[in-house]
C-alpha positions as CSV (number, residue, x, y, z in Angstrom):
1,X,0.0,0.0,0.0
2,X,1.1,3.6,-1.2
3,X,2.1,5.4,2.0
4,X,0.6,8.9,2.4
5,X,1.5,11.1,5.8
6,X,-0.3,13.6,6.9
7,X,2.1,15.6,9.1
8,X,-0.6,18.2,11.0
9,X,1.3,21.0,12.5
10,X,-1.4,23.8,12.5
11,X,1.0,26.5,15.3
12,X,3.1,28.8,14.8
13,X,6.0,29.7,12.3
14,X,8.6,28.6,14.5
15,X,7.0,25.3,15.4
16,X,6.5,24.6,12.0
17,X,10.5,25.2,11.2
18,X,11.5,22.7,13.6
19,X,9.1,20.3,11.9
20,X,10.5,20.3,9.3
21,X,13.4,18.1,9.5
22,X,11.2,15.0,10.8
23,X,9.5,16.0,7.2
24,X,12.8,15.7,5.5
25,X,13.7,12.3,7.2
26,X,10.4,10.7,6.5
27,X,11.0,11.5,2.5
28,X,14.5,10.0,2.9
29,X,13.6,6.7,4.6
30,X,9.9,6.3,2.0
31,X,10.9,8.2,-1.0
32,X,7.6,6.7,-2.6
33,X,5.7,8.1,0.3
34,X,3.4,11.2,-0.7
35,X,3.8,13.8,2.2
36,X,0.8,16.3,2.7
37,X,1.3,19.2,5.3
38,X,-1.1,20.2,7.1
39,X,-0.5,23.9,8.6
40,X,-2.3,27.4,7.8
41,X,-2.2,30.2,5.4
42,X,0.2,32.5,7.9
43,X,3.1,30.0,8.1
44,X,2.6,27.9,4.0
45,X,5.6,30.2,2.8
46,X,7.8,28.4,5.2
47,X,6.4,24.8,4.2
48,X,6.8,25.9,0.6
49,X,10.4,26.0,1.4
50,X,10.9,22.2,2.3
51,X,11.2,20.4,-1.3
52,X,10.1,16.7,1.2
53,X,6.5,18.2,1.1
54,X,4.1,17.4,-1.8
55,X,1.0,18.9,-1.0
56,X,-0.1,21.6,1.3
57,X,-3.3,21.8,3.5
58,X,-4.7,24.9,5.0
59,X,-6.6,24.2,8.3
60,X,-7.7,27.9,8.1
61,X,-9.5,27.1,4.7
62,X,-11.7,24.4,6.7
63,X,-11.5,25.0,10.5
64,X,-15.0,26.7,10.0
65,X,-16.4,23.1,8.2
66,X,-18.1,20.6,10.2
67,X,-16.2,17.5,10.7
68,X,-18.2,15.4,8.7
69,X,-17.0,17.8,5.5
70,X,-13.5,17.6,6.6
71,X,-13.3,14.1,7.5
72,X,-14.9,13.9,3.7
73,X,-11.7,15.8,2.2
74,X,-9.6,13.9,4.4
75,X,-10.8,10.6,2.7
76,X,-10.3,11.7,-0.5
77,X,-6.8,12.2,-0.2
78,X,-6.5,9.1,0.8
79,X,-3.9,9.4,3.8
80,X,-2.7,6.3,5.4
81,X,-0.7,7.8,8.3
82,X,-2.2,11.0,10.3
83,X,0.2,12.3,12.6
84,X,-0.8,14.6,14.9
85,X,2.6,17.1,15.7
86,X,-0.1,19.8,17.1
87,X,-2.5,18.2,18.9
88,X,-6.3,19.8,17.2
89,X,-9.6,17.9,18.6
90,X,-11.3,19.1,15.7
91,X,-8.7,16.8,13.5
92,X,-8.2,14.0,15.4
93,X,-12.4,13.1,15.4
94,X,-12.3,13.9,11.2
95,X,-8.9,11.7,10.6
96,X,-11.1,9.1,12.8
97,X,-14.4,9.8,11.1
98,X,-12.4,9.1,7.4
99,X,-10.8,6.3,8.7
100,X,-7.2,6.4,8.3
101,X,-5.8,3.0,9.1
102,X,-2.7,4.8,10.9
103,X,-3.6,8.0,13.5
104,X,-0.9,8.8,15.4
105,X,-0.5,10.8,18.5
106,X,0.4,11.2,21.9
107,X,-0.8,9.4,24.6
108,X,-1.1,12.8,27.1
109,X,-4.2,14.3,25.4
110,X,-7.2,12.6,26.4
111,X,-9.3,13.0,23.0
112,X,-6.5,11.0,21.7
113,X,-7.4,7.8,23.3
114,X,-10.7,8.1,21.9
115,X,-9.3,8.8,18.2
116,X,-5.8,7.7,17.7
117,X,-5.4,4.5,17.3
118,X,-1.2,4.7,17.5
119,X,-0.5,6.5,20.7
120,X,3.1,7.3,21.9
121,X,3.8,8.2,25.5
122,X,5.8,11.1,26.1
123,X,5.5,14.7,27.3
124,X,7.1,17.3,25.9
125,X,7.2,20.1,28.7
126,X,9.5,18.0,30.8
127,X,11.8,16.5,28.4
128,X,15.4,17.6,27.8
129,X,15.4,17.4,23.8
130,X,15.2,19.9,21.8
131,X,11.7,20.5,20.3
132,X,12.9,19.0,16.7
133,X,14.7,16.1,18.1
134,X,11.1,15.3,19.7
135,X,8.9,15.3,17.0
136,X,10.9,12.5,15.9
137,X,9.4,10.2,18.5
138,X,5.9,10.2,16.6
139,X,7.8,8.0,14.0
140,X,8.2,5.3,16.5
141,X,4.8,3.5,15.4
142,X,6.2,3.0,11.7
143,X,9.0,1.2,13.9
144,X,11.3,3.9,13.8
145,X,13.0,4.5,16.8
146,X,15.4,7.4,16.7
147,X,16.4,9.8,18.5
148,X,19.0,12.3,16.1
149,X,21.6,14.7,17.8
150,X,20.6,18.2,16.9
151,X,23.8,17.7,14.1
152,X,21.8,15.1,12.5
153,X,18.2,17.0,13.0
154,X,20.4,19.7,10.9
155,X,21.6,17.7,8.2
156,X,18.3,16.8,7.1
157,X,17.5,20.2,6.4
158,X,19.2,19.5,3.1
159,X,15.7,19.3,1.8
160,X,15.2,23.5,2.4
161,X,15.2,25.1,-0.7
162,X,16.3,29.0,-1.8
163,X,13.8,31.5,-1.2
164,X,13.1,33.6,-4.0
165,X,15.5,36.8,-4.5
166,X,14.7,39.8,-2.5
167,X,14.1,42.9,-4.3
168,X,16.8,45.7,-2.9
169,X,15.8,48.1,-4.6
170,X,12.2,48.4,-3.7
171,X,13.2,48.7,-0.1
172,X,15.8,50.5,-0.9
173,X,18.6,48.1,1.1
174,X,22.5,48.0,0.4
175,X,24.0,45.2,-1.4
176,X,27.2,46.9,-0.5
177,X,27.6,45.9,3.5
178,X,26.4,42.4,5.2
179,X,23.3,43.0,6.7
180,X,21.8,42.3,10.3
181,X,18.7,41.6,11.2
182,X,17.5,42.8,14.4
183,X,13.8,41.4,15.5
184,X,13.1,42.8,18.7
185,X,9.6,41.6,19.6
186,X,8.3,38.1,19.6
187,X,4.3,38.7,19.3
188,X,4.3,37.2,23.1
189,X,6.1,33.8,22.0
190,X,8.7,34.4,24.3
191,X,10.2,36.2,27.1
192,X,11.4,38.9,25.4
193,X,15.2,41.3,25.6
194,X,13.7,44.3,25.3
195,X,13.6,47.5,23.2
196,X,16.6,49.3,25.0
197,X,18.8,46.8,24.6
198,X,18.0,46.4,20.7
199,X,18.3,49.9,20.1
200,X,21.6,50.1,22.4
201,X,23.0,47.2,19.8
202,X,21.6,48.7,17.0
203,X,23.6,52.3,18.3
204,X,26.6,50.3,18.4
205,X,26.5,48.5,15.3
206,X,27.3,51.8,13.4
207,X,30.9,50.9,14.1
208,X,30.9,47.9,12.4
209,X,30.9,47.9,8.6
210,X,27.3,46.6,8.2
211,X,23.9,47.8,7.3
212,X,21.4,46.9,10.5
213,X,17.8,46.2,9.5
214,X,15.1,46.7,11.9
215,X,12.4,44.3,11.2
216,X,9.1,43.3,12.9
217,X,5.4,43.4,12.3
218,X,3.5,46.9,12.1
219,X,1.6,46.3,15.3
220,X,5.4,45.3,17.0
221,X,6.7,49.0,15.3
222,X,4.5,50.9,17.4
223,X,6.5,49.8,20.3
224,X,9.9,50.5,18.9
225,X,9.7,52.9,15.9
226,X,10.0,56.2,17.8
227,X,13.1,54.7,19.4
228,X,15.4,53.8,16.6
229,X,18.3,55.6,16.2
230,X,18.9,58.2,13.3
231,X,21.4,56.8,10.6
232,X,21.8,56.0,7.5
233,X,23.2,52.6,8.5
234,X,20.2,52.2,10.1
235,X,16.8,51.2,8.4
236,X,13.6,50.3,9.8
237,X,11.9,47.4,7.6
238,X,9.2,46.8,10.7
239,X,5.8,46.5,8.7
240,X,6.5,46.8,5.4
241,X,7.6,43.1,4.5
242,X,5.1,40.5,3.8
243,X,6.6,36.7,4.9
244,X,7.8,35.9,1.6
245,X,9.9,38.8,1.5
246,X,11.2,38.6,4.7
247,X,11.9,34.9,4.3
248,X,13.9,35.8,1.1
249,X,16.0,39.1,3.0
250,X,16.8,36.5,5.6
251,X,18.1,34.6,2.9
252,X,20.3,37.9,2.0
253,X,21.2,38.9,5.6
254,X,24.4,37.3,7.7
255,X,22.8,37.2,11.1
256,X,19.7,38.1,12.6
257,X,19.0,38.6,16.3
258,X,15.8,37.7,18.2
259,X,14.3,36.2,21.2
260,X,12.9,32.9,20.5
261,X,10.5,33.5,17.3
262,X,9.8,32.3,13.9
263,X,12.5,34.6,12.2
264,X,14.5,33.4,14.3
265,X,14.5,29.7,13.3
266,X,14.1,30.5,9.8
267,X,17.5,31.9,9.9
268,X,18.7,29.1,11.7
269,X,17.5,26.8,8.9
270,X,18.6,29.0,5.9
271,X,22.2,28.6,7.5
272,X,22.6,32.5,8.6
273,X,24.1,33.2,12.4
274,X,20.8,33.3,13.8
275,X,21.2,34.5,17.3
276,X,18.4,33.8,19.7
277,X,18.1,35.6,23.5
278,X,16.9,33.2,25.5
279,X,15.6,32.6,29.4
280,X,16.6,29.8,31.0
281,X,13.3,28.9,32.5
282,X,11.5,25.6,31.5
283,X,10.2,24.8,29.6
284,X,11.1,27.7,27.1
285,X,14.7,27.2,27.1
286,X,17.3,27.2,24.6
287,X,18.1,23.4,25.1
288,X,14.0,22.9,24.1
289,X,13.9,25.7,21.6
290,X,17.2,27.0,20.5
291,X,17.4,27.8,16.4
292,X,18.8,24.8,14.3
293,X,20.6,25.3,11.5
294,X,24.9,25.5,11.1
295,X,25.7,28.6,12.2
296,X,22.9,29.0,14.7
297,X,24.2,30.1,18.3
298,X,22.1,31.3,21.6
299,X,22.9,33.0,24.6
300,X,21.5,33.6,28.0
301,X,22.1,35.6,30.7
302,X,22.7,33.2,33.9
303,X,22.0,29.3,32.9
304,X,21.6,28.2,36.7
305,X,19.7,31.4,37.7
306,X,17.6,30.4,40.3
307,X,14.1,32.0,39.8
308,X,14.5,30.5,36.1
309,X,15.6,27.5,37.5
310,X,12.1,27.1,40.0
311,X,10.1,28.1,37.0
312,X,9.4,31.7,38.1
313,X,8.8,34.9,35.7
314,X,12.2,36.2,35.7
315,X,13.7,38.9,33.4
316,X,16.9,38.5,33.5
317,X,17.7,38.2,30.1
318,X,17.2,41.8,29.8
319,X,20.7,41.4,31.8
320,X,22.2,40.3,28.3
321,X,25.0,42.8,27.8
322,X,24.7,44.1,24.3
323,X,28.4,43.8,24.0
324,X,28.3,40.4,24.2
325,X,25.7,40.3,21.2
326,X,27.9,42.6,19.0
327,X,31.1,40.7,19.9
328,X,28.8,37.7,18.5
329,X,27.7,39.3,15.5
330,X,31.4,41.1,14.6
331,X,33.2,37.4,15.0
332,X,30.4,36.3,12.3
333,X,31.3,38.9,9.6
334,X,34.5,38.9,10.1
């Protein structure tokens, strides 16, 4: 029988990144296989990316259907493994209702008992991997049990292909000087640096020979844009990128700096010096959600700080000296 997957990952950008190496190994180990993605419209530029996925599905386009109508598409496609990366109740009862001989999930979320019929125990708050090392455990009912080091998880990002080219001159960037990204909201994804501290790096970039590009949604910009530095090494890009485009300057850039967010592990993946500002509360880590990718490096303020450490709110990586970011980014051009 013609194996069809149906990875459903319907979350956010970043979650979907680190999904995608599982994608790639599946392709490599059933190169027959048909591999369907199930996500939503916000993150299908990054799954466009991934040459292991076939087809793309858009829960957006039928979260408003009943089940009956979704479990009805679902049969058509004739899927013989659902697995279930993002837990949805609204997808587990369809890919039951169509029948799928394999439904995969994990055996901590109590709808799955009643519609997954492959159930794998393990949590992922608690666990030391790193968020794309476990997504590999969902593999173990097609009796593969692996657990990659995060070296491996990168090398099957072979599969990534080359955004399209970004258009400089209709943002009117330099192709002259490397360019660095600097993202300094998350959209509440993660404990965040702050704006000082981005604007304080951004201030001390100007002695580097680079071009700093301060990127970020519209809504995000509202927060920063009064506070960015006048120069013309200095340009704010916040609102004025759709994904694709950002996806494709990341491509351009060297490194980009962020706090744990998509951006972020799209540069990790595209093999830029992605620099992620993490806490070192669990479970939002960096040894859970660090970026992936080559030249992708994290720091955090105190590892064994001891209000992250009992799982209070801390901010101390606002401690983070910007120094230590742009010593970081200068070694990376250099």
């Amino acid at each position: 029988m013609e194996k069809i997957f149906c990875i459903s990952r319907t979350d956010s950008i970043g979650d979907v990144v680190l999904t995608l190496p599982m994608v790639c190994f599946l392709k490599k180990n059933y190169p027959e296989s048909k591999i369907i993605f199930l996500g939503k419209t916000y993150t299908k530029s990054i799954i466009q990316l991934c040459s292991s996925v076939d087809e793309i599905l858009l829960f957006d386009e039928m979260e408003h259907q009943t089940t009956d109508e979704i479990a009805a598409k679902l049969s058509s496609l004739r899927i013989s493994h659902f697995i279930h990366v993002f837990p949805n109740k609204k997808l587990a009862k369809a890919a039951k209702q169509a029948k799928i001989p394999h439904r995969i999930g994990t055996s901590h979320r109590l709808f799955h008992w009643l519609t997954c019929n492959e159930k794998v125990d393990f949590t992922r708050k608690n666990s030391e991997l790193h968020e794309s090392q476990l997504n590999f455990k969902l593999l173990k009912p097609l009796g593969i049990e692996v657990e990659p080091s995060l070296e491996e998880v990168t090398s099957y990002l072979a599969c990534m292909q080359v955004p399209k080219s970004f258009d400089f001159d209709k943002f009117s960037v330099s192709k002259a000087l490397p360019l660095v990204i600097l993202h300094p909201k998350s959209q509440g994804s993660a404990v965040e640096w702050g704006i000082d501290n981005f604007m304080e790096l951004a201030l001390k970039l100007k002695e580097l020979p680079v071009e700093v590009l301060i990127c970020g949604t519209e809504n995000e910009s509202k927060e920063f844009r009064e506070q960015i530095p006048s120069s013309p090494k200095i340009k704010d890009l916040s609102g004025q990128l759709t994904l694709v485009e950002y996806i494709s300057l990341i491509n351009e850039s060297h490194v980009l700096v962020a706090a744990s967010t998509g951006p972020l592990h799209i540069a990790g993946v595209l093999g830029k010096t992605a620099i992620g500002l993490y806490s070192s509360r669990k479970p939002i880590h960096p040894g859970r959600w660090k970026p992936i990718g080559k030249k992708a490096q994290y720091l955090v303020y105190n590892e064994n700080c001891t209000d992250c450490s009992s799982g209070k709110i801390c901010s101390c990586i606002q401690n983070i000296h910007p120094e230590k970011v742009m010593d970081m980014i200068s070694a990376a051009i250099s």
